[in-house]
C-alpha positions in Angstrom: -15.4 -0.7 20.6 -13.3 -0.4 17.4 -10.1 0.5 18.7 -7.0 0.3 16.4 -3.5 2.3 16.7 -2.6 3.2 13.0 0.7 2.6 12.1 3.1 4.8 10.2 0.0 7.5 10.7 1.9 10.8 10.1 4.2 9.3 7.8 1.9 8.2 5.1 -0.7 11.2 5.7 2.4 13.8 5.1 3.1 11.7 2.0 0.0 13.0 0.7 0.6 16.5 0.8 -2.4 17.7 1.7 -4.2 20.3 0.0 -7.0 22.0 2.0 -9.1 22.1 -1.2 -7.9 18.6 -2.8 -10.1 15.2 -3.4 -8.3 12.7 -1.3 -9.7 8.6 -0.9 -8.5 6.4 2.3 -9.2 3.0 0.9 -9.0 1.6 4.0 -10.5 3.2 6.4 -10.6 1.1 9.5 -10.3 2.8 12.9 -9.8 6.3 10.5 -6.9 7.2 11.8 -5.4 8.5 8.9 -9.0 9.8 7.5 -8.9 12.2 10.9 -5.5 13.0 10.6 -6.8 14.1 6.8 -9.6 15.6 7.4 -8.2 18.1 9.9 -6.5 19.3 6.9 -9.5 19.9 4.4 -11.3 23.5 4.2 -13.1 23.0 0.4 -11.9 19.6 -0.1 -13.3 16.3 0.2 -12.2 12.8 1.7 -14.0 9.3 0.1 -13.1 6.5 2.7 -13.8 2.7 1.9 -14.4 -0.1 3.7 -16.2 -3.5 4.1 -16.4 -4.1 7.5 -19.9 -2.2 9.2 -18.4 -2.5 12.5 -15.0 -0.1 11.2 -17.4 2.4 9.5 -20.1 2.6 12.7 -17.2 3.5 14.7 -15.2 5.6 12.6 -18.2 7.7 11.0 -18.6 8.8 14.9 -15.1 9.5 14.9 -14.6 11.9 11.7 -18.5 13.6 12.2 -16.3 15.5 15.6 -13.9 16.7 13.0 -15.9 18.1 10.0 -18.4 16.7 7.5 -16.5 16.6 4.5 -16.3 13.1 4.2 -18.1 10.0 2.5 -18.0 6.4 3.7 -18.5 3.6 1.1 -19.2 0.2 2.1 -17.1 -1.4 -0.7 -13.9 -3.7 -1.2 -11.4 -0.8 -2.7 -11.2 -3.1 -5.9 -14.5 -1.0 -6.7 -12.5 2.2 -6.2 -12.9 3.4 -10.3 -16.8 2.4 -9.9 -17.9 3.8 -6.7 -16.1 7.2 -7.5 -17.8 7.2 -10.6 -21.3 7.0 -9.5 -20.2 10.2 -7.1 -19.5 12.6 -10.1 -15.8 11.9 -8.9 -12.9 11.4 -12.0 -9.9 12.4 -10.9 -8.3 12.6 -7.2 -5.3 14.7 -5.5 -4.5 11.7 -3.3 -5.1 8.1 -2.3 -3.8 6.1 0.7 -3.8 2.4 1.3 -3.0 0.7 4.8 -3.4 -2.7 3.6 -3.6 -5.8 6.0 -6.2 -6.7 9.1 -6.8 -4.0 11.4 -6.2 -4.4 15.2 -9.9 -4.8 16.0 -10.3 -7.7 13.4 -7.5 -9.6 15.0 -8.6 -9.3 18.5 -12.1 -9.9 18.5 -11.8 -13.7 18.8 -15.5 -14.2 16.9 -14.0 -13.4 13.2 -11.5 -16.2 13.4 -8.5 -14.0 11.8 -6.5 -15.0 15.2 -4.9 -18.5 16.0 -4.8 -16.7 19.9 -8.7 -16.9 20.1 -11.1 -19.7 19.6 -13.6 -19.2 17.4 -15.0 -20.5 13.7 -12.7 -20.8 11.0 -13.8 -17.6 8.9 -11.2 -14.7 8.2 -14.2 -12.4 6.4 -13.1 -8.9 6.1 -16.6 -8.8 4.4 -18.7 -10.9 6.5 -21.5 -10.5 3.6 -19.1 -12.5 1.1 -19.7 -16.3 1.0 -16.1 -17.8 1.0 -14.7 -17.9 4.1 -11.5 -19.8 5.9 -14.1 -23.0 6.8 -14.3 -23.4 3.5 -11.2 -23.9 2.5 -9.9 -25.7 5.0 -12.7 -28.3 4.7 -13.1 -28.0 1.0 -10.1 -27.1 -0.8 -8.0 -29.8 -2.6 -4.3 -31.3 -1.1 -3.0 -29.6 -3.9 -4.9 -26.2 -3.4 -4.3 -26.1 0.2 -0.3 -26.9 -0.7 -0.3 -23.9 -3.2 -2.1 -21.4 -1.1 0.4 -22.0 1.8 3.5 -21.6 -0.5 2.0 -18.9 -2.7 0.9 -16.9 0.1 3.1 -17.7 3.2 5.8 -19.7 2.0 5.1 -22.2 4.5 8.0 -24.8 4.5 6.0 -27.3 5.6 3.1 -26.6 3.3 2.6 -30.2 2.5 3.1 -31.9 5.7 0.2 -29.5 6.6 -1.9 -30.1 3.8 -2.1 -33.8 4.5 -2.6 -33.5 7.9 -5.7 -31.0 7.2 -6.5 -33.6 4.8 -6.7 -37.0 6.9 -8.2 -34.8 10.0 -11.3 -33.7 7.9 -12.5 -37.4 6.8 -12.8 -38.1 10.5 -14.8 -34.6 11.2 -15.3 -31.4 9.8 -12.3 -28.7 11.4 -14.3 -25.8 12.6 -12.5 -23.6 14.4 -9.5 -21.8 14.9 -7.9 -23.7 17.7 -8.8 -27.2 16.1 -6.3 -26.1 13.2 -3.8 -24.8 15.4 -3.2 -28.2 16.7 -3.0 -29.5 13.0 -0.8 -27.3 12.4 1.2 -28.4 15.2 1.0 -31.6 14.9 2.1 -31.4 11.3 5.0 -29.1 12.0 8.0 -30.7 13.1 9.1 -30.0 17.0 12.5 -28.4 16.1 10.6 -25.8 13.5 7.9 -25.2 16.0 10.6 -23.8 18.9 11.8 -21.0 16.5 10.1 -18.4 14.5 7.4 -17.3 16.0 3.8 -19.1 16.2 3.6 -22.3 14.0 0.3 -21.6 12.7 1.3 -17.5 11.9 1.9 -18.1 8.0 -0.8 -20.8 7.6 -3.5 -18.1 9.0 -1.8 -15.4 7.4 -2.1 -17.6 3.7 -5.7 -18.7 4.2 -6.8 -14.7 5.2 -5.1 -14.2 1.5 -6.9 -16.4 -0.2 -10.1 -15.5 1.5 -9.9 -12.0 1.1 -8.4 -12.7 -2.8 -6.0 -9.5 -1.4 -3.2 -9.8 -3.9 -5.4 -9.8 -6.8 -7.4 -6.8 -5.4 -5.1 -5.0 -4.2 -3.1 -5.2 -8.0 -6.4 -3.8 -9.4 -7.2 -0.9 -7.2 -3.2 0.3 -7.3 -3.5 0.1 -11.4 -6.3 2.4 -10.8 -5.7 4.5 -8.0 -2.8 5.5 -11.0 -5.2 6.4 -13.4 -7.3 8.7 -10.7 -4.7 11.3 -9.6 -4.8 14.7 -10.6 -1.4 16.3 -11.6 0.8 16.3 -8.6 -1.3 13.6 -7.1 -0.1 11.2 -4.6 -0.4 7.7 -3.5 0.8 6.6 -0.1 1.2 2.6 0.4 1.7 0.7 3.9 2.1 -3.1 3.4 2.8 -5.6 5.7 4.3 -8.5 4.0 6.7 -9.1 1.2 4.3 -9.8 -2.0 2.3 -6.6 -1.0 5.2 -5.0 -1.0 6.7 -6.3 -4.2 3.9 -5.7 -6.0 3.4 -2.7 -5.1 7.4 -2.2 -5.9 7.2 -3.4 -9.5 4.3 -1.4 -10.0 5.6 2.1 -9.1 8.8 1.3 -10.7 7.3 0.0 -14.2 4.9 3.8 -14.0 8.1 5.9 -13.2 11.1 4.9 -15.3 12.2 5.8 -18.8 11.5 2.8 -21.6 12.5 2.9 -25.2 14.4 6.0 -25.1 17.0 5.8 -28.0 20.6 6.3 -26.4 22.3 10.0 -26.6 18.9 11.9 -27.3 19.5 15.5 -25.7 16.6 16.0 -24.4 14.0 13.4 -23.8 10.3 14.3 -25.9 7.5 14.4 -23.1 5.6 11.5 -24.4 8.5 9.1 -23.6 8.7 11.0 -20.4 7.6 8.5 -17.4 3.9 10.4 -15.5 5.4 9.2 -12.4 8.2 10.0 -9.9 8.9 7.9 -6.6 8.8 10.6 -3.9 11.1 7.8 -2.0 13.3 4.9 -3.3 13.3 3.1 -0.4 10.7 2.2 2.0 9.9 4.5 5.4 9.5 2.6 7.8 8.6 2.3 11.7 10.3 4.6 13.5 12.0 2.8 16.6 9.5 4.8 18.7 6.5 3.5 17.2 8.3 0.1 16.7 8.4 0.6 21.1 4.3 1.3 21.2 3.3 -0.7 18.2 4.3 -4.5 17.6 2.2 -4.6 14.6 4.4 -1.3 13.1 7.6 -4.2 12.6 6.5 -5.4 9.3 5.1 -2.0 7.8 6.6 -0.2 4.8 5.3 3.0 3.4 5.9 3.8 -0.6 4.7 7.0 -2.1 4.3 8.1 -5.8 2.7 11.0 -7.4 2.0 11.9 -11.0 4.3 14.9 -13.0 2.7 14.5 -16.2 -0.8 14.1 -17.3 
């Protein structure tokens, strides 16, 4: 069962602002919670949902086909967004939400090795077709790769203490599984880190899922073009979960919705220099401290919104 409590849900649906006859794409759909919550609001419209995981679509086309049938799933990574909208007679959009990160249902079943509470194989696949997983790299990748992933991604402290460890412990035997790197990790991590802060081995998964899943580099691609997509008064609606989704998405937003080269004392500003984006919000929602009660996973979250004013 694919069971997953969607954070920041009516948050970064209202964001949208809905229109009962508007073309809207969830780019991630996992347990559709926001492609319900969406859909319940089309009459004429239409709702495009992505995702790579079958498991997430089996169970979520069951869910949305009790609320209407204006909807299509694509089994696609969102980076294909541009393409697979294409070949759909699809050009432009009225909105576009992204709920970035792993969804409940990928963390807790222990067999996909995104959790360092389960035993299981190293693999951390949100596409289980691709062939680069977290075995790989762990077994594979360079000192110096492995030390750059884990400061890139994580900023792991002790990036290079872990490294070396992962490093000496594969030329006795290959590290397979989830639990076996977990002790590494450990074992790596000095005692007095490893009583504060959480899990020892949270930003060391949390890097290698990255790298796996190539999510920062996606994720800039599909955001540049989700821009290009929207319809006049579109809207994009953002959740991240960690500071360089976030900050990318930040500089992005900002860079489409300010003023540049406008020479000083101009009284009014011509509409070509005029920026085709507004922030709806400055600063981030967040969690409410009701959800934050219900949700442990809602702590991190941080919902932007945009929408075009100018084709």
């Amino acid at each position: 069962m694919f069971n997953h409590v969607t954070v920041l849900l009516n948050e970064a649906v209202e964001g949208l602002n809905v229109k009962p006859d508007g073309i809207y794409v969830d780019c991630t759909l996992g347990g559709a919670g926001h492609s319900s919550l969406i859909l319940k609001q089309l009459t004429t419209g239409h709702l495009y949902c992505f995702d790579q995981d079958i498991h997430a679509i089996e169970a979520a086309r069951e869910r949305l086909e009790k609320i209407g049938n204006q909807f299509t799933i694509i089994q696609s990574n969102f980076k294909n967004l541009k393409s697979e909208l294409h070949l759909r007679g699809v050009e432009h959009v009225d909105g576009i939400l992204f709920d970035l990160g792993v969804s409940s249902p990928q963390f807790d079943d222990g067999a996909r090795g995104f959790s360092y509470n389960y035993d299981a194989r190293l693999d951390m696949r949100m596409n289980q077709e691709a062939s680069l997983d977290a075995h790989y790299i762990v077994n594979h990748y360079s000192y110096e790769q492995l030390v750059e992933i884990l400061y890139k991604y994580a900023d792991e402290k002790f990036a290079k203490q872990i490294a070396r460890k992962i490093e000496k412990e594969r030329e006795v035997h290959p590290i397979d599984t989830t639990f076996q790197l977990v002790d590494i990790i450990k074992e790596a991590i000095p005692a007095y880190a490893r009583r504060k802060g959480g899990h020892p081995a949270k930003r060391t998964f949390q890097a290698l899922r990255i790298a796996v899943n190539d999510e920062l580099n996606v994720f800039d691609i599909a955001l540049k073009d989700a821009l290009d997509l929207l319809n006049l008064n579109g809207r994009i609606s953002v959740i991240t979960f960690h500071s360089l989704e976030d900050k990318k998405c930040k500089y992005t937003f900002n860079e489409v919705s300010k003023l540049k080269d406008v020479p000083k004392g101009l009284p009014v500003i011509p509409l070509e220099m005029q920026p085709k984006f507004k922030l709806v919000n400055r600063k981030p929602i967040i969690a409410s401290d009701d959800e934050l009660t219900h949700n442990h996973r809602a702590h991190s979250a941080k919902l932007r919104v945009i929408e075009r004013v100018i084709l």
